[in-house]
C-alpha positions in Angstrom: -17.8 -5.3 84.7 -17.9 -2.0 86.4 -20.8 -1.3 88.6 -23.0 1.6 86.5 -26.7 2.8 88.3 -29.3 1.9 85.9 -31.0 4.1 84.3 -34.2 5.9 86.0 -36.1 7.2 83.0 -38.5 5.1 82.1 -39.6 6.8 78.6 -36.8 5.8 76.9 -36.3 2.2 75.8 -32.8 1.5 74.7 -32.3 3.2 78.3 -34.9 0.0 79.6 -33.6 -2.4 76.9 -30.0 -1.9 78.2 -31.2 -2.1 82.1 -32.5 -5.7 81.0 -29.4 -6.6 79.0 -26.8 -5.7 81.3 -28.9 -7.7 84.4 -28.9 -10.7 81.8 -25.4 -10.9 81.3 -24.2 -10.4 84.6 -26.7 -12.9 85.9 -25.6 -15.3 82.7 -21.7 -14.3 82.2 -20.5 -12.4 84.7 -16.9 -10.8 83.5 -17.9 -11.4 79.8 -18.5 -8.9 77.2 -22.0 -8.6 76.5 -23.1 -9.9 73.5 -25.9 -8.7 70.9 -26.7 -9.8 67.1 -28.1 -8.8 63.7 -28.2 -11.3 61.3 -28.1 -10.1 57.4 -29.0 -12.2 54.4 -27.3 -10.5 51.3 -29.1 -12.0 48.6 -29.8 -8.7 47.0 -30.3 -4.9 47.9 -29.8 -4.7 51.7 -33.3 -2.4 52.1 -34.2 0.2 55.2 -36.2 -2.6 56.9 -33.5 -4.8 57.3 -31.7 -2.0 58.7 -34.0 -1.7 61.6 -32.4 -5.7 62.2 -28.7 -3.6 63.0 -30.4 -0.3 64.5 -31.9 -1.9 67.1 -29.2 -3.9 68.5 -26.5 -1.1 67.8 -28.8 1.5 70.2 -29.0 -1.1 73.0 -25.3 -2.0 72.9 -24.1 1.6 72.1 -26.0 2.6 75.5 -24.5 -0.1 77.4 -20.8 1.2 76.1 -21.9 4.7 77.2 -22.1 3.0 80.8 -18.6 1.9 80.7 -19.1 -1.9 79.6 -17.3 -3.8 77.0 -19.8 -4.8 74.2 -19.7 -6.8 71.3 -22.2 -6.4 68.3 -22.5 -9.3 66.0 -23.6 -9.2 62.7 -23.6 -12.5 61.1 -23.7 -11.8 57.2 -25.8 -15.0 56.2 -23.8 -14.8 53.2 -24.1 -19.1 53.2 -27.3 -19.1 52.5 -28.3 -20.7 49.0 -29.6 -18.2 46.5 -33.3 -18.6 46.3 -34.2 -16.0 42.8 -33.4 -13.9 40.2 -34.4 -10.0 42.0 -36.0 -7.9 39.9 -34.5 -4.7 39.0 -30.8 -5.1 39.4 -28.4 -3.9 36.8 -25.9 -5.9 35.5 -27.9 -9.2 35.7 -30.7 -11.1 34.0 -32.3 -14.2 33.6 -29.2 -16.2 33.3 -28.8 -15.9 36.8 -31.6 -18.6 37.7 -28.5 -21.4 36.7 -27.4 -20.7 40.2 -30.5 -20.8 42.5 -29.6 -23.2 45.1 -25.9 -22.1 45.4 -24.4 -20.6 48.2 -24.6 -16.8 48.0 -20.7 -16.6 48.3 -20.8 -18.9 45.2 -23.1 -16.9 42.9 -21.2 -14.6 40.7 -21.2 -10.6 41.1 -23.7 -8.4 38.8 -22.0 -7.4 35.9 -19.3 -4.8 36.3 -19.0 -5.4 40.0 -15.9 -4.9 41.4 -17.2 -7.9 43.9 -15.7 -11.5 43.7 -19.3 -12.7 44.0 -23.0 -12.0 45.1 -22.7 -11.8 48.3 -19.8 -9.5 48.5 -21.2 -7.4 46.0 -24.7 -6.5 48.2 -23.0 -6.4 51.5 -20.5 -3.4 50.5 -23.2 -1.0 49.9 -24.9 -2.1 53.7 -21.1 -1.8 55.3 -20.4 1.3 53.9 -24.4 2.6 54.7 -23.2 1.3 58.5 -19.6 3.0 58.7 -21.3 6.4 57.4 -24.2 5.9 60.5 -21.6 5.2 63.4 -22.3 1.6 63.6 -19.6 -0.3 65.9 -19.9 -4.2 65.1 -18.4 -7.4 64.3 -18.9 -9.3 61.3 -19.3 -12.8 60.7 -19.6 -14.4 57.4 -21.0 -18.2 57.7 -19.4 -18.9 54.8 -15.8 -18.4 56.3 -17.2 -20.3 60.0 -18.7 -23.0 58.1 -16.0 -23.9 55.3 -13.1 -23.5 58.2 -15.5 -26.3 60.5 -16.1 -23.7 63.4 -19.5 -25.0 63.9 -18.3 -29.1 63.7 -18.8 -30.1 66.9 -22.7 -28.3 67.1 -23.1 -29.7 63.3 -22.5 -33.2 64.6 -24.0 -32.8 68.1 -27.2 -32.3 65.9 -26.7 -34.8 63.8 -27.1 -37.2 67.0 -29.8 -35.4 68.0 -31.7 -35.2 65.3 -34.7 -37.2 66.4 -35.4 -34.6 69.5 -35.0 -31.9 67.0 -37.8 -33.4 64.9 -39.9 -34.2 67.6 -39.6 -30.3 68.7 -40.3 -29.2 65.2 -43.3 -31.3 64.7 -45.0 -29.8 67.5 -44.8 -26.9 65.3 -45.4 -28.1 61.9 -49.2 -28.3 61.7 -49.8 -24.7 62.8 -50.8 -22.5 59.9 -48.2 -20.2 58.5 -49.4 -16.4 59.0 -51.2 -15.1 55.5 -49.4 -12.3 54.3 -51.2 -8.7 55.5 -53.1 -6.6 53.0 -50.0 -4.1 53.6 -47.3 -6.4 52.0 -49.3 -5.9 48.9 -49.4 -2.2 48.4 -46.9 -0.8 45.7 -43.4 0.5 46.8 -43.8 3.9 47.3 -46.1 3.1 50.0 -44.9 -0.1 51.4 -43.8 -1.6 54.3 -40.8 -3.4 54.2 -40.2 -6.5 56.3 -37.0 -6.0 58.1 -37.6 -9.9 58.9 -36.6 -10.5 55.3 -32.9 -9.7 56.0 -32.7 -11.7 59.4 -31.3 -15.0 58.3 -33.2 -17.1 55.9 -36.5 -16.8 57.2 -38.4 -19.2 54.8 -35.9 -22.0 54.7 -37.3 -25.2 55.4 -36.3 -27.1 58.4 -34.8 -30.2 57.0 -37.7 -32.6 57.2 -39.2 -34.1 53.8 -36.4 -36.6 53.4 -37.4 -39.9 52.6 -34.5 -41.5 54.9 -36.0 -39.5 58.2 -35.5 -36.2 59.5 -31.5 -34.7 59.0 -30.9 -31.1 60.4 -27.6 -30.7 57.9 -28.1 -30.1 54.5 -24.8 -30.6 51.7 -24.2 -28.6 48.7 -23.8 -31.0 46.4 -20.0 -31.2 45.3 -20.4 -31.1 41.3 -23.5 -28.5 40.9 -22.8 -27.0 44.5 -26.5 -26.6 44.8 -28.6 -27.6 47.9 -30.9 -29.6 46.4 -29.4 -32.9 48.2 -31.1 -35.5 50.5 -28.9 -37.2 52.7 -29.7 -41.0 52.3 -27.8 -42.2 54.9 -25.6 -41.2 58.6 -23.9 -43.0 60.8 -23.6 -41.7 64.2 -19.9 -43.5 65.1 -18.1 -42.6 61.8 -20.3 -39.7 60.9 -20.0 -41.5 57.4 -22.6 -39.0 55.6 -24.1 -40.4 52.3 -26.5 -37.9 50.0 -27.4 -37.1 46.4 -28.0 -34.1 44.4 -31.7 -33.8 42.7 -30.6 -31.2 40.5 -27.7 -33.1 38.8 -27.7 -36.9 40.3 -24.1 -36.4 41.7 -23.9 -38.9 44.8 -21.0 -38.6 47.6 -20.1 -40.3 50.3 -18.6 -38.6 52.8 -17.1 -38.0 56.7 -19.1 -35.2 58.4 -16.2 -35.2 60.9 -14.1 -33.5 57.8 -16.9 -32.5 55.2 -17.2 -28.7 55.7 -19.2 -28.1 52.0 -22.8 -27.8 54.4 -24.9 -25.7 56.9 -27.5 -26.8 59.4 -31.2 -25.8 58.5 -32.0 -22.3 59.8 -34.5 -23.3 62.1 -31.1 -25.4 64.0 -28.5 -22.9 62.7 -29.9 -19.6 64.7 -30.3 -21.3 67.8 -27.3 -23.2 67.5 -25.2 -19.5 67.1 -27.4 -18.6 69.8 -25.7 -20.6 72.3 -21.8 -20.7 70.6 -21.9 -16.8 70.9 -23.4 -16.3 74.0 -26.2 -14.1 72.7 -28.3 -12.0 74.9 -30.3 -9.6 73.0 -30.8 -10.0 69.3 -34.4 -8.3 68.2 -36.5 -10.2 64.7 -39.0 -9.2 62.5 -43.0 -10.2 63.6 -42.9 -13.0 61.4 -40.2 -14.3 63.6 -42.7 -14.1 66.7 -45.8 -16.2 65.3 -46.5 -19.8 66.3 -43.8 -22.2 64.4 -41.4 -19.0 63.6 -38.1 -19.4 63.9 -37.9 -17.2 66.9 -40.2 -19.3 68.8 -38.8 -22.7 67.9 -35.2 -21.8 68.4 -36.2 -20.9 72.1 -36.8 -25.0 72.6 -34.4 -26.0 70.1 -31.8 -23.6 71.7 -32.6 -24.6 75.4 -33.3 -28.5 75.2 -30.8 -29.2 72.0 -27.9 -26.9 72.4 -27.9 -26.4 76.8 -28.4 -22.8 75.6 -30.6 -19.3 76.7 -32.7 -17.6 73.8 -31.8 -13.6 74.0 -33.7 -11.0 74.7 -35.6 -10.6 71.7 -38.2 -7.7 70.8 -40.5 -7.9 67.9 -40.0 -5.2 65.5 -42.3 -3.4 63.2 -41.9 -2.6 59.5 -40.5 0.5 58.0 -42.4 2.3 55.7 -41.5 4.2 52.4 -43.3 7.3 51.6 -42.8 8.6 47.4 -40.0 6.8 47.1 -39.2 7.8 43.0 -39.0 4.8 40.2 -35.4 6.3 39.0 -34.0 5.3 42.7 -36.3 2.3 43.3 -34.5 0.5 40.3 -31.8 -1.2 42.5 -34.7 -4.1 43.4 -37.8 -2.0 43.7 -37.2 -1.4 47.4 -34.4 1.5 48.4 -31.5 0.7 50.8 -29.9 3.0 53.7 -26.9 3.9 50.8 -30.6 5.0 48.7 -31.7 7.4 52.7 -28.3 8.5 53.1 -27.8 10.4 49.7 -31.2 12.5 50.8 -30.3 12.9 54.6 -28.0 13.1 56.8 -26.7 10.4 58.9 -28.3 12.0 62.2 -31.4 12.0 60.9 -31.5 8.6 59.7 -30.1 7.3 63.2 -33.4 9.6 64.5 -36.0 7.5 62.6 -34.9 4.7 64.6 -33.9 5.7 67.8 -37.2 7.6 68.3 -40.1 4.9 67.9 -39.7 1.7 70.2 -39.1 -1.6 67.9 -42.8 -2.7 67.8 -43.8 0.7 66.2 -44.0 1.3 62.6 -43.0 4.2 60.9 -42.0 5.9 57.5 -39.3 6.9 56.2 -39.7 10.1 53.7 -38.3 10.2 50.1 -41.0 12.7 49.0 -41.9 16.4 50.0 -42.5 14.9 53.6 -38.7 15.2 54.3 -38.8 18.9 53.7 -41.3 18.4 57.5 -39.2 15.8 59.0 -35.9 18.1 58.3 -38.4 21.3 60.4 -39.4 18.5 63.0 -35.7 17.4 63.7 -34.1 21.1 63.6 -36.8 22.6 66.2 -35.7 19.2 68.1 -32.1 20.5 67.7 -33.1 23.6 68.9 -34.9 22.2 72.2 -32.5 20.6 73.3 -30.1 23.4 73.1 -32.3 25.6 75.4 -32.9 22.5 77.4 -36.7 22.7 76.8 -36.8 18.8 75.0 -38.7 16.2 76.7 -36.4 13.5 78.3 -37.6 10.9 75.9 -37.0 13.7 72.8 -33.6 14.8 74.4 -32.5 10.9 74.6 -33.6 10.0 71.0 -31.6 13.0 69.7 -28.4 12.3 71.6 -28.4 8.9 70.4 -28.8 10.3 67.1 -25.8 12.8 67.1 -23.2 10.7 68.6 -22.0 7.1 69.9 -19.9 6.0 72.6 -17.0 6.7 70.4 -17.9 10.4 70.0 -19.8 12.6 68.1 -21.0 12.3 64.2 -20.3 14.7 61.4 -22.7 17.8 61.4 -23.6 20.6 59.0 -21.8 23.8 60.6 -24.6 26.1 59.3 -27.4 23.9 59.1 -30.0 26.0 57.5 -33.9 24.7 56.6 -34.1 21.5 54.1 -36.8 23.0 52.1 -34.6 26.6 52.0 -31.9 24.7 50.6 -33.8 22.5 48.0 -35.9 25.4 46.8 -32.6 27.4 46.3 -30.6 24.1 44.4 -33.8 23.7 42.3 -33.7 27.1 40.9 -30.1 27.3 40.2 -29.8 23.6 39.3 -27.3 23.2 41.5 -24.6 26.5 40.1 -21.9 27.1 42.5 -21.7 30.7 42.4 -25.9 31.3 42.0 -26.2 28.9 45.4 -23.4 30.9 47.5 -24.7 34.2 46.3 -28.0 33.4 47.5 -27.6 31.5 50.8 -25.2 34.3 51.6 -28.4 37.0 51.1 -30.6 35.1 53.2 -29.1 36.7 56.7 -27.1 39.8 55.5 -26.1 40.3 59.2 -24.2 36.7 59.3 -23.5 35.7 56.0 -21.8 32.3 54.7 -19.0 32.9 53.0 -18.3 29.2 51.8 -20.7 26.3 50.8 -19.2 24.3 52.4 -20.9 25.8 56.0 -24.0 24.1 54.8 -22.5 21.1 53.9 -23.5 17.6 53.9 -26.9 19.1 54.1 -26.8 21.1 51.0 -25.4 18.2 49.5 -28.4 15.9 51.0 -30.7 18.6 49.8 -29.7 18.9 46.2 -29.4 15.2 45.6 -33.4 15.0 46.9 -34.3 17.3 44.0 -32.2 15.4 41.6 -33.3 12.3 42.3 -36.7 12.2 43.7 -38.5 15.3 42.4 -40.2 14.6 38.7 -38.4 16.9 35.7 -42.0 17.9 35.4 -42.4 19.5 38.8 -38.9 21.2 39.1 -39.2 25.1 39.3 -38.1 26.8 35.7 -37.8 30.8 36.3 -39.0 32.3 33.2 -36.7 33.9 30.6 -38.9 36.6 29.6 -41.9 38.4 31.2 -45.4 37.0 30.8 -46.5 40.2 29.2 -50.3 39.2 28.2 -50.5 38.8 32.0 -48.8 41.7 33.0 -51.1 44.0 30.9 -54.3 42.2 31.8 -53.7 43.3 35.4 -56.8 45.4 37.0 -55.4 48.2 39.1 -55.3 46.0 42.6 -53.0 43.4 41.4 -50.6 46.3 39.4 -50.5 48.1 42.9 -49.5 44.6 45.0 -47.0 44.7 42.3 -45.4 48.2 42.9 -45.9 47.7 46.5 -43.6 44.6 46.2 -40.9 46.0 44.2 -41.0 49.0 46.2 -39.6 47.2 49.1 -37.4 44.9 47.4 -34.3 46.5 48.3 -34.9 47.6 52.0 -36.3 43.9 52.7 -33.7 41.8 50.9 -33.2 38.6 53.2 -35.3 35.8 54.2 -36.7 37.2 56.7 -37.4 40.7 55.4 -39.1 39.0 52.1 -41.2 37.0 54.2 -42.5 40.1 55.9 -43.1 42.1 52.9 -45.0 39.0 50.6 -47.0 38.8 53.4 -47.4 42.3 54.4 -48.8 43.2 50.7 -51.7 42.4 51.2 -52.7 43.5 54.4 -50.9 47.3 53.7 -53.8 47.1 50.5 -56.3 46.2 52.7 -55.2 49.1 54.8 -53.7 47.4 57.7 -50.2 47.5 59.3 -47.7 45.1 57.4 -47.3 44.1 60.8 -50.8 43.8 61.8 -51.0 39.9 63.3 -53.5 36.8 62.6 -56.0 37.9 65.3 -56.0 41.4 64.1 -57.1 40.5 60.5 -60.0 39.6 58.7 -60.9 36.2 56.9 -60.4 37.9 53.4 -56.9 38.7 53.8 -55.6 35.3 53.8 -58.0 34.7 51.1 -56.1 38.0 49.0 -52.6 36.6 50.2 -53.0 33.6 48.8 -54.4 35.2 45.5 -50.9 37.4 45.5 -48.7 34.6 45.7 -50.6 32.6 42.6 -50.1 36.1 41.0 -46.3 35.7 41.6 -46.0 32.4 41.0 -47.2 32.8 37.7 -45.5 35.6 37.0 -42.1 34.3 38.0 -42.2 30.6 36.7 -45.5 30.0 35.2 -47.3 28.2 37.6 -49.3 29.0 40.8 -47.1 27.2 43.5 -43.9 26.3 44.0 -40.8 26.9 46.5 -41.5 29.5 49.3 -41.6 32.9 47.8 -39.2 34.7 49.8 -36.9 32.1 49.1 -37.7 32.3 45.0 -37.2 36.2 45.2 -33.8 35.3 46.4 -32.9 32.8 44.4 -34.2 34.8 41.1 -32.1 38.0 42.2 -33.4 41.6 42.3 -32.6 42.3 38.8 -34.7 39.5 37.4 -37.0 39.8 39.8 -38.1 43.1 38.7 -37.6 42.5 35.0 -40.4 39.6 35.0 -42.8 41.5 37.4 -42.8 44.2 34.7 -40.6 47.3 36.4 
């Protein structure tokens, strides 16, 4: 490996992750690629906490290849697993579905109309295609494929004949209590926190004890039913003659484990097992990974004393949050995916939410009106680090948002505010010519003259209101003026009106519109349009904010919605001075 100086800022943790790694592999396999995981269950919707399972790792290794190393990512789709229940909320299936709980995911067919040879295909296309679009470099492994060719045979039947020292490690570990789940995992969807453990193998999978013939770490789908629900009754350690039989539908077999490939270990063997055949040094799990009797913590004895092997490097991560995340998106399982984040924001951005909080902090990912903030909070961040004013730990996050090793990630040419955009889709619902005419007024001096300069983001923007924002809260201009309003006007609120229309033409941009809403009031109040915060009184904010209800009303009917310069714009001179009554 070349020789690279580690990194010195100690703000940044991919930076101190990938100091760790790098001095872990070289001390561990020196000349070798160095080797990180994700593991991914796809027994339904692949949500944005499991994501945080691929983020990590992908930050960490995608670091290490900036400093000239050779890398490999694993992500082992645990696509093997048996199907465990029916998920609520998917189209194209229903109750029928419960005749294969048991089955190996691969083995369960596809939803309905899938174009997916099974379950398991079906739910990891939407998560590949989430990673390609978010610069994720990695190499997948289905279990189904390394199990059924006998990739693991030798580790399958080196604990077989060790299966006593794996019970006896897993018993000092069976009478601790379980963790309870928190009072968060109970809150409703919008507001919950997702366990990114869920999707990091199969967490809740028992460990093979329970048999009434002693302990056996292998488990067989059964070869008529191919469910799991088989106890092996008998194994002979010099043939490897394997007998068991199916609860489900009585089916016995005899068979050799030395050729029987139909069968995984338990997960609490299986992830340390992979552990030590890959070489893993960094792999990152959920924090119900990390209690007493998790897999986590077991596989770090099994792993060492079973299978001559080093646990990785493995951070506890937090849960990801979802703030108003609307029913018509949430139908796809109740819980939204990174396909769900990606049609709402950009790729960037997404990579942002990760790269900026350290694995063992929470945080939230916005589907509501937040995202209109997060959208100001990354551009000023874009606009730091451009003047070179961003905090080292800022000015890291957003580089490993924007780019990879492998080069930089699409980017809006013109990327203009979130919330300018959305308020300008949501009152031409989404028209072509009305959204061009209008982004090209909002800076007269350097117009666009093609939507597709704000493109992905107006994109992003317009599916947010489309999808997320209730039919009942969308902005409807009015058709005709509200003229019982109009004529109950006392002579202050017709003057704010002239005033207003007045300046229309001489202020028609963003900015200029901005100045004059807000200068209004303060030229009533006989004050300099440009007369600052300090320089007014209390009552002027108090009067501005009893102007905009005024035009709010007056405009579309209610007393908020988008910004007003941005409204003006979008409503066009001509209306505008039609409703207010010129």
């Amino acid at each position: 490996m070349p020789i690279v100086a580690q990194s010195t800022d100690t703000t940044d943790w991919v930076s101190r992750y990938a100091d760790e790694v790098i001095s872990e592999s070289e001390r561990r396999a020196p000349g070798k690629p160095v080797v990180v995981a994700s593991g991914l269950s796809p027994s339904g919707p692949i949500h944005l906490g499991n994501l945080r399972e691929v983020m990590t790792p992908h930050l960490v290794a995608d670091e290490i290849r900036r400093r000239g190393y050779e890398v490999r990512h694993l992500i082992s789709w645990d696509d093997y697993d048996r199907y465990r229940k029916v998920p609520a909320g998917v189209p194209g299936i229903d109750e029928s579905w419960a005749q294969h709980i048991g089955k190996p995911l691969t083995s369960v067919p596809a939803p309905a109309g899938s174009a997916y040879a099974n379950w398991a295909e079906h739910f990891k296309a939407a998560m590949t295609e989430a990673l390609d679009e978010l610069g994720v470099e990695y190499d997948g492994i289905s279990q189904t494929a390394q199990y059924n060719a006998g990739v693991y045979r030798e580790q399958v039947l080196h604990a077989m004949k060790h299966r006593g020292d794996i019970d006896a490690i897993l018993d000092q570990y069976r009478t601790k209590k379980a963790p309870g789940k928190s009072k968060q995992s109970q809150k409703p969807v919008d507001e919950a926190e997702l366990e990114a453990a869920e999707g990091s193998g199969a967490a809740s999978e028992d460990d093979g004890s329970g048999g009434g013939s002693g302990y056996f770490p292998y488990k067989p789908y059964c070869g008529a039913c191919e469910k799991d629900l088989t106890t092996v009754t008998s194994y002979d350690d010099e043939s490897t003659e394997l007998s068991y039989v199916c609860a489900d539908c009585g089916h016995t077999e005899t068979v050799w484990l030395s050729e029987f490939n139909r069968g995984k270990l338990v997960w609490k063997v299986d992830w340390p097992m992979r552990w030590a055949f890959e070489g893993v040094i960094f792999e990152p799990s959920g924090v119900d990974h990390s209690s007493p009797g998790s897999s986590f913590v077991v596989g770090g004895q099994i792993v060492r004393e079973i299978f001559d092997g080093v646990q990785p490097i493995g951070p506890m991560y937090a849960f990801v949050g979802i703030s108003g995340m609307a029913k018509m998106s949430s139908s796809k399982g109740g819980v939204p995916t990174p396909a769900d984040a990606l049609k709402i924001m950009e790729a960037p951005l997404l990579r942002w939410l990760y790269a900026r909080r350290k694995p063992n902090q929470s945080f939230k990912i916005a589907f509501d009106q937040e995202i209109q903030r997060l959208y100001d909070e990354w551009d000023k961040l874009d606009a730091k680090v451009a003047d070179g004013s961003a905090l080292p730990a800022d000015a890291a996050a957003h580089s490993r948002a924007v780019r990879t090793a492998a080069g930089e990630l699409p980017s809006t040419p013109r990327p203009l505010p979130y919330r300018t955009l959305a308020s300008v889709v949501d009152v031409t619902a989404g028209a072509e010519d009305q959204t061009l005419r209008i982004l090209r007024d909002l800076d007269p001096s350097d117009p666009i003259s093609s939507l597709d300069e704000a493109r992905p983001r107006l994109d992003r923007a317009e599916n947010w209101i489309t999808t997320q924002v209730p039919a009942d809260a969308r902005t409807i201009v009015r058709a005709e003026p509200d003229v019982e309003l109009l004529s109950s006007l006392d002579d202050e609120g017709r003057e704010s009106l002239r005033l207003l229309l007045e300046g229309l033409d001489s202020h028609w941009s963003l900015d200029g519109l901005t100045h004059l809403v807000y200068g209004v009031p303060k030229v009533q109040a006989g004050f300099s349009p440009d007369a600052t915060a300090k320089e007014l009184p209390p009552e002027i904010k108090v009067a501005q904010r009893s102007f905009f209800a005024l035009l709010y009303r007056l405009l579309v009917t209610r007393e908020t919605g988008p910004r007003l310069p941005t409204l003006l714009l979008a409503v066009g001179a001509e209306r505008v001075r039609k409703l207010l009554g010129a």
